[in-house]
C-alpha positions in Angstrom: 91.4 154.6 122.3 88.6 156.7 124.4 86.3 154.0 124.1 89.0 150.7 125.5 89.6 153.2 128.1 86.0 153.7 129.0 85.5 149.7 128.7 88.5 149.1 131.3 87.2 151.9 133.6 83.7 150.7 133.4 84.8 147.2 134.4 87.2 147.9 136.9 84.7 150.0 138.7 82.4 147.8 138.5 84.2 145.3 140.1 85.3 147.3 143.2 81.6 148.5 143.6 80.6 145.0 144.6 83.5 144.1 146.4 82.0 145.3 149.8 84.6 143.0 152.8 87.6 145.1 153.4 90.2 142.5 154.2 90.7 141.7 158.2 94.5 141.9 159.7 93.5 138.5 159.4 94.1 138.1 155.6 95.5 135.6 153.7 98.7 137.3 153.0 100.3 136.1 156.4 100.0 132.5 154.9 102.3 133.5 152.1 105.9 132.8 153.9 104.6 129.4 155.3 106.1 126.3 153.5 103.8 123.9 152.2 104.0 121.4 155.4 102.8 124.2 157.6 100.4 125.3 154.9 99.4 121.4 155.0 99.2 121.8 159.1 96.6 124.7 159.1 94.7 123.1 156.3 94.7 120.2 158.3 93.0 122.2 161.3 90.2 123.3 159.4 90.8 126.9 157.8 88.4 128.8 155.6 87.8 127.8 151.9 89.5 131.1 151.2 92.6 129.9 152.1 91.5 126.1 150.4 91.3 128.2 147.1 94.6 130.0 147.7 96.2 126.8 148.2 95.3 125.3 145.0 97.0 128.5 143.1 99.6 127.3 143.8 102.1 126.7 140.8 105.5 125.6 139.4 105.6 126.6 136.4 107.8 129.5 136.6 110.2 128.2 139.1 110.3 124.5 139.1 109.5 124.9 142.7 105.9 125.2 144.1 105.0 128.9 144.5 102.1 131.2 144.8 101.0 133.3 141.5 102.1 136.3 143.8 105.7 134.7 144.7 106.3 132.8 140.9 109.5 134.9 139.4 107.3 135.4 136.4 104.4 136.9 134.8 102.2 134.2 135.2 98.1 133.0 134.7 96.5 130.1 136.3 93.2 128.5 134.4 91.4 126.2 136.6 89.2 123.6 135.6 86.5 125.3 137.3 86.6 128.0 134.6 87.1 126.0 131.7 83.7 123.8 132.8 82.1 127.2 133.6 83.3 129.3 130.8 81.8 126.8 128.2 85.5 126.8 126.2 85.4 124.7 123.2 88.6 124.1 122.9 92.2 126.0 123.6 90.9 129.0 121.6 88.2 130.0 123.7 91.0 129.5 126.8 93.5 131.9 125.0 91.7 134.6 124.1 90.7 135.4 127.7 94.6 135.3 128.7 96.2 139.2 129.0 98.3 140.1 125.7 97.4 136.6 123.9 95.6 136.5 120.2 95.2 134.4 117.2 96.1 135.1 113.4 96.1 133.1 110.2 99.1 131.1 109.5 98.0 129.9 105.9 97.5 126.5 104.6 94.0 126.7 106.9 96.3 126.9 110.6 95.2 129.1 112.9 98.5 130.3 115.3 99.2 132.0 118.5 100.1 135.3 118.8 101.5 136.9 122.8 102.1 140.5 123.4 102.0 142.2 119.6 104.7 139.0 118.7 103.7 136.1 116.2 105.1 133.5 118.5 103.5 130.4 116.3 107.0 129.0 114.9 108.9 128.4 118.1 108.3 131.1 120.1 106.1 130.2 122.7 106.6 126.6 124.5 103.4 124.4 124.7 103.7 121.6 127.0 100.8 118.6 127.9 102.3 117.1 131.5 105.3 118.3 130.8 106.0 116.7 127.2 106.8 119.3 124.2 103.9 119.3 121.9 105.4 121.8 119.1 106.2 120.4 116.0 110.2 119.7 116.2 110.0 120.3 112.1 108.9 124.1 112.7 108.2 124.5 116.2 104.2 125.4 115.2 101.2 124.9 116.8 98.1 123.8 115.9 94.9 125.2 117.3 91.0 124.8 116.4 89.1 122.2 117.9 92.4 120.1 118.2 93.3 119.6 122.1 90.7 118.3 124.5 89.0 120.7 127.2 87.3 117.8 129.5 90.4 116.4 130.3 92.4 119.5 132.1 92.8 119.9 135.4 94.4 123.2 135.4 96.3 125.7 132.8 99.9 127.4 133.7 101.2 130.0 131.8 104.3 132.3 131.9 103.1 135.6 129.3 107.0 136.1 128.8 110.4 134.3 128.9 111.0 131.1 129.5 114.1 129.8 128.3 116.4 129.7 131.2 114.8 127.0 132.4 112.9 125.4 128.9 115.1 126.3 127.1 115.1 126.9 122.9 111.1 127.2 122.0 109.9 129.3 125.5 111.3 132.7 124.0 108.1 134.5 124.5 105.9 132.2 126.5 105.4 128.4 128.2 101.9 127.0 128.4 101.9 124.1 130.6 98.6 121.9 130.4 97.9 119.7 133.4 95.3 117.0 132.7 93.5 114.5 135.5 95.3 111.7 137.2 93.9 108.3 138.3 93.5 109.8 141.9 91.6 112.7 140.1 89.5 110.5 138.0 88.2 107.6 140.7 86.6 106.2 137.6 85.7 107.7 134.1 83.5 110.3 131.8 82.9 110.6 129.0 81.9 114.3 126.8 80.0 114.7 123.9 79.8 118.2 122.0 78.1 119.2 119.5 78.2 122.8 117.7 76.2 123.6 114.7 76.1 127.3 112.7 73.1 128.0 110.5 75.6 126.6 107.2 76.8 123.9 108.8 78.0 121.8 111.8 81.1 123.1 114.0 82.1 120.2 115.8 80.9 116.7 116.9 83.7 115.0 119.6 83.7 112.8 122.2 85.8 113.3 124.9 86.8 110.9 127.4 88.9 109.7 130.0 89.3 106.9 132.6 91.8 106.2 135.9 92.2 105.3 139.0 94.8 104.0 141.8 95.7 100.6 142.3 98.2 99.2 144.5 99.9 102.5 144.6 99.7 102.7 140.7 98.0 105.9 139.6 97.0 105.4 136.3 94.8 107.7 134.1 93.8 107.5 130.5 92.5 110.3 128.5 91.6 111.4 125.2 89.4 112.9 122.2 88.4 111.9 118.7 86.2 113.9 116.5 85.3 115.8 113.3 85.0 120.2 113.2 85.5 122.6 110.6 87.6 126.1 111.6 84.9 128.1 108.9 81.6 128.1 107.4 81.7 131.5 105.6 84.1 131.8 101.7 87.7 132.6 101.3 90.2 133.6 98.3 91.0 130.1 96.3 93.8 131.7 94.5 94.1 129.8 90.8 97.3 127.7 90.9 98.4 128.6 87.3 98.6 132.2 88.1 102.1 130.8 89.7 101.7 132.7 92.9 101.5 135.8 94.4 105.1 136.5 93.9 105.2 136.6 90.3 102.5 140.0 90.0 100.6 140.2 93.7 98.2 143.1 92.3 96.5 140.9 89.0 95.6 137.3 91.0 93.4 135.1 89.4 91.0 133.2 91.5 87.3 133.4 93.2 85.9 133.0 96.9 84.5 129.8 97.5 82.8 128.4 100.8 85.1 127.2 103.2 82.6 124.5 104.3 83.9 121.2 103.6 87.3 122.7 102.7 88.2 123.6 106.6 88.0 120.3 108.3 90.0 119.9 111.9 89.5 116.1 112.7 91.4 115.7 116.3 92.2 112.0 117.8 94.3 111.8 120.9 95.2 109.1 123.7 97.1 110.7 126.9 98.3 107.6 129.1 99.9 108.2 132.7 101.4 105.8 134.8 103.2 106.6 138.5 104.1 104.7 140.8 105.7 106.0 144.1 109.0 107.9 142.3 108.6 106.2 139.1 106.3 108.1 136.2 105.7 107.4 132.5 103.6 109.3 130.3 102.9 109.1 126.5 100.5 110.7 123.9 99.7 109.7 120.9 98.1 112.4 118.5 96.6 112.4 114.7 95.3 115.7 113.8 93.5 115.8 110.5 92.9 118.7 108.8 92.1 120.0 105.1 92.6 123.7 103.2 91.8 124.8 100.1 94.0 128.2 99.2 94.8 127.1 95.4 93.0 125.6 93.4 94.4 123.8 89.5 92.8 124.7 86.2 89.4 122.5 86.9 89.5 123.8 90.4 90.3 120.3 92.3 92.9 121.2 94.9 92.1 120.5 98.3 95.3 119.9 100.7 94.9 117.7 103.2 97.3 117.4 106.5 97.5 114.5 108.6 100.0 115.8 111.7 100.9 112.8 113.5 103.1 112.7 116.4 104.0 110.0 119.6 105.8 111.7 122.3 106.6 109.8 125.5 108.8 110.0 129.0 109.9 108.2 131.6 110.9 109.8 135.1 112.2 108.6 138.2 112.6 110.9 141.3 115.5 109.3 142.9 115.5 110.8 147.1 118.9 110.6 148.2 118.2 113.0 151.3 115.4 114.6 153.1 116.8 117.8 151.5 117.9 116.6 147.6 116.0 114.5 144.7 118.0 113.6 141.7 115.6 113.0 138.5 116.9 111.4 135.8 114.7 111.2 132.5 114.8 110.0 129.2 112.3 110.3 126.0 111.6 110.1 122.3 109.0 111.7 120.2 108.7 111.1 116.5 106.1 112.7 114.0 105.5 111.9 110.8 103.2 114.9 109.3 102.0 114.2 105.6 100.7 116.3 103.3 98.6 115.6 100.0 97.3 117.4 97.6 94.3 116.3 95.3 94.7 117.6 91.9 94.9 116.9 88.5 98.6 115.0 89.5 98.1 114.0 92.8 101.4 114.4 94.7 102.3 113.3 98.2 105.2 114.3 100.8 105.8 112.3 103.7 108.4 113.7 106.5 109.8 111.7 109.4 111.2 113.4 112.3 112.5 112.2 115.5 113.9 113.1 119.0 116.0 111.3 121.3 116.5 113.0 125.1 117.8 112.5 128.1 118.5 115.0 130.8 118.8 114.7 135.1 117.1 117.5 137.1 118.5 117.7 140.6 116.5 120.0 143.5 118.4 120.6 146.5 116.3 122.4 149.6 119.4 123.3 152.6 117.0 125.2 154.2 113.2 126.4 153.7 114.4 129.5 152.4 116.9 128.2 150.2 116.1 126.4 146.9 118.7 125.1 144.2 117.2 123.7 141.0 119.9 122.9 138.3 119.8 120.2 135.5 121.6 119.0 132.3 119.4 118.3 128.8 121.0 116.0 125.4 118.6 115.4 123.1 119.2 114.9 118.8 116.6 115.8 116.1 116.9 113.7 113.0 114.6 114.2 109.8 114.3 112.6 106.4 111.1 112.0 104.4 109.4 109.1 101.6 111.9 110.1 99.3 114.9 109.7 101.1 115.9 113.4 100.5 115.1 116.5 102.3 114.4 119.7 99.8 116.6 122.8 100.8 116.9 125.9 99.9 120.0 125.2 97.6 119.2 121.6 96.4 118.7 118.4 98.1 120.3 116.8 101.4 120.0 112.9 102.5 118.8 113.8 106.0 119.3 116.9 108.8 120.3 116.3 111.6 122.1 117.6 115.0 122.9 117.1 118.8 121.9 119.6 121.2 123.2 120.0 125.2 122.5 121.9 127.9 123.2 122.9 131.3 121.0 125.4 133.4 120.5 126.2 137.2 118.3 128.1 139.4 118.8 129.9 143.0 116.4 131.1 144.9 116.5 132.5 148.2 113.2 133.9 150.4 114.1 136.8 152.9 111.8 139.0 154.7 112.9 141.5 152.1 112.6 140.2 149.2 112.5 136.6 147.2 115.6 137.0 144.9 116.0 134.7 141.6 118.9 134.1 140.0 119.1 131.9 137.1 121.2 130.6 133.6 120.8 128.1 130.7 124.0 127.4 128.7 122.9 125.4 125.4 125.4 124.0 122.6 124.3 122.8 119.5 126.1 121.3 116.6 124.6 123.5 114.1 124.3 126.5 114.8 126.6 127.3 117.9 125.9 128.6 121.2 123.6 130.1 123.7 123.8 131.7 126.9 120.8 133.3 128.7 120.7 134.8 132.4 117.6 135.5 134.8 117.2 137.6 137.3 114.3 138.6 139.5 112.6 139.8 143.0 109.4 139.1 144.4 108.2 140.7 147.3 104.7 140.8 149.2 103.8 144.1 151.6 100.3 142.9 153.3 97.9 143.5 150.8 100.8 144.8 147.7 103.0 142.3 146.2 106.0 143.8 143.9 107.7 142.0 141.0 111.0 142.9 139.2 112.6 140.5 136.7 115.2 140.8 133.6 115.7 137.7 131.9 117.2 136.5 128.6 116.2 133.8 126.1 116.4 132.4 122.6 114.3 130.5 120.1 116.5 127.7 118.7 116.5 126.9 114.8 114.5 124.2 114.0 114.7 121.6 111.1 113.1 123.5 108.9 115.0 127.0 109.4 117.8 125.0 108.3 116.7 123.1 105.6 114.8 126.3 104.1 118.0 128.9 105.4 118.8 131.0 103.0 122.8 130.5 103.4 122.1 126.5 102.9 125.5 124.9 101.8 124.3 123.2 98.0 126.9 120.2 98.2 124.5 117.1 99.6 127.2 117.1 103.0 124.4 119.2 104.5 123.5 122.3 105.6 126.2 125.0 107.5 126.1 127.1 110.7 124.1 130.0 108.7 121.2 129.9 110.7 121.6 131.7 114.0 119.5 131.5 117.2 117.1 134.6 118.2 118.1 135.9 121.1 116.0 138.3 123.5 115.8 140.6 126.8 113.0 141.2 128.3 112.2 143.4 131.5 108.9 143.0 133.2 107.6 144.9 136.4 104.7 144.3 138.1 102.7 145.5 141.1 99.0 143.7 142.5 97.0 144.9 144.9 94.1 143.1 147.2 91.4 145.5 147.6 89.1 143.0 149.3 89.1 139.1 150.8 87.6 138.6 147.4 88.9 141.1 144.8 92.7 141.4 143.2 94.1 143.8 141.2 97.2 142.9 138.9 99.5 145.8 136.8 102.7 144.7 134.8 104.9 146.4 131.9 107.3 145.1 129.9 109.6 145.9 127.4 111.6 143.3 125.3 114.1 143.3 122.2 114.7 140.2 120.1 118.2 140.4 118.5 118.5 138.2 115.0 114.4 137.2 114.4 114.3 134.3 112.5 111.7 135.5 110.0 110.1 133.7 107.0 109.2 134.4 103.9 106.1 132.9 102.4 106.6 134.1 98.6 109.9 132.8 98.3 109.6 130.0 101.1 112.9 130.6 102.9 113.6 131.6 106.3 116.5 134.2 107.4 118.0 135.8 110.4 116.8 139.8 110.4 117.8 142.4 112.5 116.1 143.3 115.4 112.7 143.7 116.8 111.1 145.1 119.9 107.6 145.8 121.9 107.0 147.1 124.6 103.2 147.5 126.5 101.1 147.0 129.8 98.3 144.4 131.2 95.6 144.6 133.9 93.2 142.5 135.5 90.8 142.8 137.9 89.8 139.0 139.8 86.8 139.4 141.8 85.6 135.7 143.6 82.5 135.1 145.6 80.5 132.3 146.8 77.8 132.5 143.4 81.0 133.1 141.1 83.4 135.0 139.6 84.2 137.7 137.5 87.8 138.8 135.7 88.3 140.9 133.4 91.6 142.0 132.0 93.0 144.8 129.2 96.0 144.6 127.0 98.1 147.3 125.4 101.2 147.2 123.1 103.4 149.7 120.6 105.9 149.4 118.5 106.0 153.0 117.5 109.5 154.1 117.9 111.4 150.5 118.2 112.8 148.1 115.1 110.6 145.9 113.9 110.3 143.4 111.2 109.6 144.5 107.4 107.4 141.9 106.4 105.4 142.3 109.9 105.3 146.0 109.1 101.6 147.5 108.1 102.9 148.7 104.6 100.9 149.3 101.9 102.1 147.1 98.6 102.7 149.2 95.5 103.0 149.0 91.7 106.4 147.9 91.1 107.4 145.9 94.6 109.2 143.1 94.7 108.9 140.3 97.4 107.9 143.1 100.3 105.7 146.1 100.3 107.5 149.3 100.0 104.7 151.4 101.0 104.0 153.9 103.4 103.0 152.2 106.6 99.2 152.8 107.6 100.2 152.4 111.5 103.8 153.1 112.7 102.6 151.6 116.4 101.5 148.3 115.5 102.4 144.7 113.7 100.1 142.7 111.0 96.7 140.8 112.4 97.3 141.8 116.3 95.6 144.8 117.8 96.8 147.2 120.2 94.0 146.9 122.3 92.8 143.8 123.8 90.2 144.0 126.2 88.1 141.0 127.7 85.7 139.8 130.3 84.7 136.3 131.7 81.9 135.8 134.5 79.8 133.2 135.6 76.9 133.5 137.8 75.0 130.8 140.2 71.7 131.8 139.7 70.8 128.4 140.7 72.4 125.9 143.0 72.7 124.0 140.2 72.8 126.5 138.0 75.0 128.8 136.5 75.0 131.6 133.3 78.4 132.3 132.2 78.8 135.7 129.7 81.9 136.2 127.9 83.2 139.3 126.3 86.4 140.1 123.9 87.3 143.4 122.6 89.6 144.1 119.4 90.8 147.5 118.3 91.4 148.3 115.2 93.5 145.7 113.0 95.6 145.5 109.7 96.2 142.8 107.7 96.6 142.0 103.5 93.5 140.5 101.8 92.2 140.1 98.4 90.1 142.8 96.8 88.2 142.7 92.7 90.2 144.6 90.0 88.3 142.6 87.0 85.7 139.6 87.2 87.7 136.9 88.0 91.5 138.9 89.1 92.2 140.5 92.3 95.1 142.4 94.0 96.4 142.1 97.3 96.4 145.3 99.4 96.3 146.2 102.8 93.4 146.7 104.8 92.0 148.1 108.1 89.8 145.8 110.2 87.6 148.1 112.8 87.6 147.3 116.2 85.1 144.6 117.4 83.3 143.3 120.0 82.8 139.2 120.0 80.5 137.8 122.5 79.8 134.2 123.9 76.7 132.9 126.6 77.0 129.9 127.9 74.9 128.0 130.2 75.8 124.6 132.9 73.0 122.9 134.5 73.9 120.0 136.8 71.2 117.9 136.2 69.3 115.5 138.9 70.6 112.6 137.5 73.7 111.8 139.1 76.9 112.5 137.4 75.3 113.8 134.6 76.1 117.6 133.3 74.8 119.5 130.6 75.8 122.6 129.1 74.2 125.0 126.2 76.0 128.0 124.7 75.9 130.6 121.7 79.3 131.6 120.2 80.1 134.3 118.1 76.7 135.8 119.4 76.3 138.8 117.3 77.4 136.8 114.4 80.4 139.4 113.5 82.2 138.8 110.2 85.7 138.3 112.1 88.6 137.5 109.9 91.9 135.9 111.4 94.6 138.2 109.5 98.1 137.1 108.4 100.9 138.5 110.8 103.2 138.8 107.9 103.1 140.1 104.1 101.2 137.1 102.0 99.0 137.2 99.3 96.7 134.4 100.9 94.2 136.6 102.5 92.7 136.9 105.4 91.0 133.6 107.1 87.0 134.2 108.1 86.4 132.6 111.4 83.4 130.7 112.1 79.7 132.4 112.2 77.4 132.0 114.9 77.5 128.9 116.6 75.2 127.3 118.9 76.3 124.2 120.9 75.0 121.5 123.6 77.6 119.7 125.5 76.2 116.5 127.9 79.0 115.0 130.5 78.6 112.1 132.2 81.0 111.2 135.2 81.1 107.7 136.9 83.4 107.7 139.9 84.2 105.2 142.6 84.3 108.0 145.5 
């Protein structure tokens, strides 16, 4: 604990040392309560690039309507292309880690998943959206990171670190990530990015990135995309023997051996983003096939490699229909359908082939009476339908033909700006045909004070069973009419406050706490493979960061804190020690009454980059981890191991990047070191399993060469 603390006040102070320009009565802060067409007016009349960069913070995210990070009625981050390019990220992984209160832990079968705020929010908990079009799996609601979405092609990040489903409704419980990639009118033309990371075992990742677009005849057109070959891990892993029948038959005598993960840890990404707008009309579509192949078990002549193929079409159409100066009606409809397959190379080879569609349609209408006043409200219909190859879906009673179920939805949104405050109120009403109904309320002020700004918001949401909760529910109905109401939604408060200050023209200082309580946590079991509703669960914690901007660069650094100590929390998440005599969950005395499986209490991290040259620049990164728990594999006899938990110390991972825009035009180059002090970090499970921990990749050194041809 001394030592995070002495890392945050090291940082922080260093910060403020060189921030030396104490902001003028002439700040940016009396911009804030201008509307965007007299922010477009001063613009217009030539301001400083200060208030340039403030202007393109601004964000939606959060409100539907355009706001600054200050105003947003949420606790919010912005990533900017600038530091993406800068940063040296290789792919969403190196993004996330640098975001307050976000982390990654193993979610077997090779997946690495998300983690926000001491919460595994991988199965439907956190909302990830690519231009506004869902890109969770609608069988689970998972994620799937690791040199799987493409970098070159963002234009900027948005991300709410807390509720989200008053206006997303079912799968933003904990979290919306909104990726915005380049348009035509961003593009002017094309590039094209090739990477390639190698570790002293064996290459990391060769891709191409690439993307072209442009405007024509008012059309703004953009396509964008990625196709290459990676592995997550070069170092060995547990291979647990398949005849051993699992870890739930006798989880302290597993037979098995560590074998090399290279070659048995592929992540082979392709995906094709196409935009098309013109005037009101918009149409987007993405096509993505992301490979992948883990070796956790293996048969008596130790062949068993699983390979995934996840592969998914999502695509919308939009129209922003402008019956007034003062209200737009949207209507949209659109359709995704994924077809993930799974085979497993054995002995008996045996395949599984799901299909899975959605059907939506919803209208979003935005009425602006005044420019104080703002009324965003909406209805939402969409139906998820699932059957696979064998024209029967396995339950957790027996088999069904298909699952399927309608879903609607009605929400709204007011918001009012007064010299007092901002004030936020807000509701989503959702019914759906299997599970019932959910209602979740939002509240919230903003508030700016020259160089303070205040933020207070309570908010409700839910994460929404998906087609797997309900095919693997434990309270499945076992006649083939299909699976009953057992299944309930989560449901969750949360409270946030949070306070920022501007010490300087250049340097801002951000402080928030929250404390939320998820009622009903849909929580699965990987021994028995079902899913069920528990009881309740709860954290509670605080995040800071220090954002410090000058003409050679940038520095921000951030810390992260949460506890559990006290509050319910889930028994299988719980850092128990598993005994002699157990069943499917450890029984033992927990080793840390304060935190959750695989995520640390502390977080700390730090991103710079530095112009050393004008075309220069040397970009550092920093993460810190305190100490972590998680269940691995440990020798009893040559050959049989037991699961048991164990303590990982705290670490320090650290990445050097470096950009250098070359002479030749439109050419950029970039060479970075990952992993630096080549630490032994292992992604840990966030719930009991008897898989092990997941090593993460050694030292890696890559080269990166972008090419831009643009019509400007």
């Amino acid at each position: 604990m001394k030592h995070v603390l002495l890392f945050v006040f090291l940082i922080g102070n260093i910060v403020c040392a060189w921030a030396q320009d104490p902001i003028s009565t002439d700040s940016l802060a009396r911009y804030y309560d201008m509307s965007l067409e007299e922010l477009n007016k001063v613009k217009a009349s030539g301001v400083s690039s200060e208030l340039e960069k403030f202007l393109n913070s601004l964000m939606s995210v959060a409100s539907q309507k355009t706001l600054s990070t200050r105003e947003s009625p949420g606790i919010v981050s912005l990533v900017t292309e600038e530091e993406i390019k800068q940063s040296g990220a290789r792919d969403l992984v190196d993004v996330f880690r640098l975001i307050p209160g976000f982390d990654f832990a193993y979610d077997g079968n090779g997946k690495i998943g998300l983690g926000i705020r001491g919460n595994w929010v991988n199965e439907g908990k956190v909302l990830l959206l690519m231009d506004g079009i869902q890109m969770n799996d609608i069988f689970s609601a998972t994620l799937s990171f690791g040199n799987h979405f493409s970098v070159s092609s963002i234009s900027r990040i948005e991300i709410i670190r807390g509720p989200g489903s008053a206006i997303y409704g079912g799968f933003a419980e904990l979290g919306v990530i909104n990726i915005i990639t380049k348009k035509g009118s961003d593009l002017k033309g094309g590039y094209a990015t090739a990477s390639y990371g190698q570790t002293s075992n064996t290459y990391a990742r060769r891709n191409i990135e690439f993307g072209i677009g442009n405007t024509v005849k008012q059309w703004d057109i953009s396509l964008t995309g990625m196709a290459g070959q990676g592995n997550l891990g070069d170092r060995s892993a547990f291979v647990q023997t398949r005849s051993t029948g699992g870890g739930s038959l006798n989880p302290s005598r597993i037979q098995g051996s560590y074998q090399s993960l290279i070659g048995n840890a592929d992540a082979n990404p392709f995906m094709l983003n196409l935009k098309a707008s013109h005037k009101a009309f918009s149409f987007k579509a993405i096509f993505d096939n992301y490979g992948s192949t883990v070796r956790e078990e293996s048969d008596a002549n130790g062949n068993m490699v699983i390979s995934a193929q996840n592969f998914s079409l999502s695509s919308e159409v939009k129209y922003d229909l402008k019956i007034s100066r003062k209200l737009t009606v949207t209507p949209g409809i659109g359709y995704i359908h994924q077809a993930p397959k799974i085979k497993s190379t054995s002995d008996s080879i045996s395949y599984s082939k799901e299909q899975g569609e959605r059907i939506k349609g919803g209208v979003l209408l935005v009425y602006n009476p005044s420019r104080k006043i703002n009324v965003t409200a909406g209805s939402e219909f969409f139906r998820d339908q699932a059957t696979n190859n064998k024209d029967s879906i396995q339950t957790a009673n027996g088999a069904v033909k298909s699952i399927h179920y309608n879903n609607y939805a009605f929400f709204s949104q007011l918001l009012i700006k007064h010299r007092l405050a901002n004030l936020i109120l807000g509701a989503r009403y959702d019914h759906n045909s299997n599970y019932g109904s959910a209602f979740v309320p939002r509240i919230g002020l903003t508030r700016k004070i020259n160089r303070w700004h205040f933020k207070a918001l309570y908010s409700g949401s839910f994460r929404a069973p998906t087609i797997q909760n309900i095919a693997l529910g434990v309270q499945m109905d076992s006649s083939n009419a299909g699976p009953t109401r057992s299944m309930k939604p989560e449901k969750t408060t949360i409270a946030e406050l949070e306070t920022g200050y501007q010490l300087t023209h250049d340097l801002v200082m951000t402080l928030n706490i929250y404390n939320s309580i998820i009622k009903n946590p849909i929580v699965y079991n990987s021994d028995l493979d079902i899913y069920s509703n528990g009881d309740k669960a709860a954290t509670r914690g605080l995040e800071i960061e220090w954002r410090y901007k000058r003409h050679w660069g940038y520095i921000v650094a951030n810390y992260s804190f949460y506890s559990v100590k006290g509050l319910s929390k889930i028994s299988s998440y719980a850092t128990r020690q598993y005994t002699s005599g157990d069943g499917v969950l450890p029984s033992g005395e927990e080793a840390n009454t304060a935190v959750v499986l695989a995520f640390p209490a502390h977080k700390a991290s730090m991103n710079a980059s530095v112009r050393v040259h004008r075309k220069i620049s040397v970009s550092p990164t920093l993460i810190f981890y305190g100490k972590r728990y998680g269940y691995d594999l440990t020798p009893v006899t040559q050959g049989t191991y037991k699961n048991e938990l164990i303590t990982q110390n705290p670490a320090l991972l650290a990445n050097l990047y470096i950009y250098w825009k070359t002479p030749v035009r439109g050419l950029e180059s970039g060479a970075g070191a990952y992993n630096l002090f080549n630490k032994n970090y292992n992604y840990l499970s966030p719930y009991f399993t008897v898989t092990g921990s997941y090593p993460s990749m050694s030292r890696e050194f890559m080269l990166r060469l972008t090419y831009t041809l643009n019509s400007r």
